[in-house]
C-alpha positions as CSV (number, residue, x, y, z in Angstrom):
1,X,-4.7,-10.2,-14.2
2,X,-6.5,-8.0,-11.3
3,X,-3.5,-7.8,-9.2
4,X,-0.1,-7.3,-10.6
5,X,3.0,-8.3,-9.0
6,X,6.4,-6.0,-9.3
7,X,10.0,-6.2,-7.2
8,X,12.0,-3.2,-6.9
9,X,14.7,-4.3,-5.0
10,X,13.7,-4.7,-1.4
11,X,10.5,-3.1,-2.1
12,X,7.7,-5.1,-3.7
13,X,4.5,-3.3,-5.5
14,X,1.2,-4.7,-5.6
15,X,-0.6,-3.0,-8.1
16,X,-4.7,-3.5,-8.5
17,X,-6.2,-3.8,-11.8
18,X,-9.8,-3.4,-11.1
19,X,-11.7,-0.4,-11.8
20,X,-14.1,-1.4,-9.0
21,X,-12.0,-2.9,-6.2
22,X,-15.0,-4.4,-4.2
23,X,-16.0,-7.4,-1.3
24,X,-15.8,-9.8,-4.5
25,X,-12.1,-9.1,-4.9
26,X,-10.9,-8.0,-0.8
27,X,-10.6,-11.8,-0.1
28,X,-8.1,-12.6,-2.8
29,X,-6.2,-9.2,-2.4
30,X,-6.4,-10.3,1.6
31,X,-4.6,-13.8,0.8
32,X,-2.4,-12.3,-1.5
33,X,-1.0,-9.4,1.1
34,X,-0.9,-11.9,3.9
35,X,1.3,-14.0,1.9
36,X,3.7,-11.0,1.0
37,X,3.6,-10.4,4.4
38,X,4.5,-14.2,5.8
39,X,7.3,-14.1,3.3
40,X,9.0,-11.1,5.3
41,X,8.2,-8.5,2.9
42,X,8.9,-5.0,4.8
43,X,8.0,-2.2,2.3
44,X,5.0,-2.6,-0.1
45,X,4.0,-0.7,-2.0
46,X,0.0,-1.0,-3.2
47,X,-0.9,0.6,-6.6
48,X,-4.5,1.9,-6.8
49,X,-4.2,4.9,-9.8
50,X,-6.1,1.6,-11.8
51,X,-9.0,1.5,-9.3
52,X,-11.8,4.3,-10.3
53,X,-13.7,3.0,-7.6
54,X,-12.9,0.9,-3.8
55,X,-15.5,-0.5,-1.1
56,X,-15.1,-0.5,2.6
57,X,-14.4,-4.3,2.6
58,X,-11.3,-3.6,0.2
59,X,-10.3,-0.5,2.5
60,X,-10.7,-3.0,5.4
61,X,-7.8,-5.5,3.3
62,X,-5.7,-2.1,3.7
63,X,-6.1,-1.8,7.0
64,X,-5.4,-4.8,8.2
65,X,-2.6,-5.1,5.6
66,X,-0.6,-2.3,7.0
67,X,-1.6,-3.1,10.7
68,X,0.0,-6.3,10.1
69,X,3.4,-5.2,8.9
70,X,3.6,-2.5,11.1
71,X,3.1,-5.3,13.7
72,X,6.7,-6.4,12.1
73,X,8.3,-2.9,11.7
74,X,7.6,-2.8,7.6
75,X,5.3,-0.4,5.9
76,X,2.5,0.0,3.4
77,X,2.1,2.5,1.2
78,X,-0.2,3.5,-1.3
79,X,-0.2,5.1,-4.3
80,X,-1.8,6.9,-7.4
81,X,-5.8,7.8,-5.8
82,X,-8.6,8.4,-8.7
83,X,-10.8,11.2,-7.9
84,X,-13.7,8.6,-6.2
85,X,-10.8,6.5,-4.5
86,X,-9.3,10.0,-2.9
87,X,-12.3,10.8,-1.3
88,X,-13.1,7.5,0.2
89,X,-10.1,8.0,1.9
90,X,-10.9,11.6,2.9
91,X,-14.2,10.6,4.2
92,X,-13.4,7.8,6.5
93,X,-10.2,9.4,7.4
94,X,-7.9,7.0,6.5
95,X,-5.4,9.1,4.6
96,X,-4.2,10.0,8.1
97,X,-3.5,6.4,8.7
98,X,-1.6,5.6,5.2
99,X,1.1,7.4,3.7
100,X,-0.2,7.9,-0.4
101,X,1.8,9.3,-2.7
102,X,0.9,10.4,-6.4
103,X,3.2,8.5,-8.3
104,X,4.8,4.9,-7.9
105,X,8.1,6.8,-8.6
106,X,8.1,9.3,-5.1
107,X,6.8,6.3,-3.0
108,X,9.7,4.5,-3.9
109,X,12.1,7.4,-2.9
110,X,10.0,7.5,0.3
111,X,11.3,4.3,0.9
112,X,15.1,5.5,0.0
113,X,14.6,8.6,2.0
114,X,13.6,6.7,5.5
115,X,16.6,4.5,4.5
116,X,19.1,7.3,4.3
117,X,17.3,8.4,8.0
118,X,18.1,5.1,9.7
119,X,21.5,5.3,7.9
120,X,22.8,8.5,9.4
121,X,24.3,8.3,12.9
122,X,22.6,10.4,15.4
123,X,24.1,13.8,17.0
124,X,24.1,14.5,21.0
C-alpha cells in the first residue's frame, strides 16, 4: 500500500510509502487528507522518512493539507526527511511553514507537549 494508515490515540499518522512521492500519487494523498480532515481529525501526523524523493505537486497536497486544518485549529506535522526530501523543503522554504521532526516518536510528544500547554492555567 502507498499510504499507510496508523491511530495513536487522538493523533492519526499518515505515513507515505513511495520512494518517489510525485503528481501521479498528490491526487490520492489529496483525497485521502481531505477525508481525514472532514472526519474532524485535529493532529496528523504525515510520515515521509519512506519518500527518497517528493515533487512540488505532492508539496502542494501539504500545503493545502495543513492550511486546511489550521483553518479548524488542528495541525500537521511531518516527519522523518531523506536527504533529497530535506532539501526540497530548505529550498522552497517550506520548513518554516511545517513543524518536522526526526522521528515519529518526538512528533507525537510534540503533540503531548502543546497539550500539557493548553492544560496549564495561566499566571497574571
Amino acid at each position: 500500500m502507498d499510504f499507510e494508515r496508523e491511530i495513536n490515540g487522538d493523533i492519526l499518522i499518515e505515513s507515505v510509502n513511495l520512494s518517489r512521492a510525485t503528481m501521479k500519487e498528490a491526487e490520492e494523498f489529496k483525497s485521502i487528507l481531505e477525508d481525514d480532515i472532514a472526519k474532524g481529525w485535529k493532529k496528523v501526523i504525515v510520515d515521509l522518512s519512506g519518500c527518497e524523493f517528493i515533487d512540488s505537486t505532492f508539496l502542494g497536497v501539504l500545503v493545502i493539507s495543513l492550511k486546511r486544518i489550521t483553518a479548524k485549529a488542528g495541525d500537521l506535522k511531518l516527519v522523518g526527511f531523506q536527504p533529497a526530501v530535506k532539501s526540497m523543503f530548505e529550498l522552497t522554504r517550506m520548513y518554516r511553514v511545517f513543524e518536522s521532526y526526526p522521528t515519529r516518536e518526538k512528533a507525537l510528544a510534540s503533540y503531548q507537549k502543546s497539550k500539557e500547554k493548553e492544560a496549564k492555567p495561566a499566571h497574571h
